[in-house]
N, C-alpha and C positions, 0 to 999 in steps of 0.2 A: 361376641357372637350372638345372635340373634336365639332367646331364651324357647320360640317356637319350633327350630329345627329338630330339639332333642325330644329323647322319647316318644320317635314315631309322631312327630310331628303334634303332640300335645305336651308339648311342653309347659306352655302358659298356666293350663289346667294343674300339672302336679305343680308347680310354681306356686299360684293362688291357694295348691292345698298346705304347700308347704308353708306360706306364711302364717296362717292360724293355726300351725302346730308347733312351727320353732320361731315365728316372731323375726327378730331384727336379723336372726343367724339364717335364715330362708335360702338363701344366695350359695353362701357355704355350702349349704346340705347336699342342695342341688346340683352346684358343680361337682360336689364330692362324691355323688351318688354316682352321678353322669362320667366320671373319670372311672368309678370304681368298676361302673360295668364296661365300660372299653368303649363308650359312644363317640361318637362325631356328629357334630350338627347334619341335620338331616335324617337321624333315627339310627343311623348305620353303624354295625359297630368294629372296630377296627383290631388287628392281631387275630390271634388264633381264637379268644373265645372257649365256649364250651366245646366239647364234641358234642353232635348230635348223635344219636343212635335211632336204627328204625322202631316201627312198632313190632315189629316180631321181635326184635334182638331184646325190645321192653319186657314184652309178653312171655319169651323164656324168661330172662332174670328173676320176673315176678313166681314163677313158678319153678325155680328153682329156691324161691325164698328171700333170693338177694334184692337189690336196690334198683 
């Protein structure tokens, strides 16, 4: 699969950065990263994912204390 479809379509970008930080293992990292977050080529990511929550439903949380 084409290494530009992933992460929103800069893939190449974290790719190049990934090589000057893990070297020959670059490849690995990437797909593992790319797997771990649930992506598809093309930026998109597949399953359920995080939930999102609004910004209000944030803005309580935070002032209730929590997360």
């Amino acid at each position: 699969m084409p290494i530009g479809e992933y992460f929103k379509g800069s893939g190449s970008k974290v790719m190049s950065s990934m090589k000057k930080k893990y070297g020959d293992r670059a490849e690995e990292v990437f797909y593992a990263t790319a797997n771990k977050s649930g992506m598809k080529p093309g930026g998109k990511k597949k399953g359920k994912g995080r939930n999102k929550i609004s910004a209000g439903d944030q803005a309580r949380a935070l002032r209730k204390g929590g997360r």
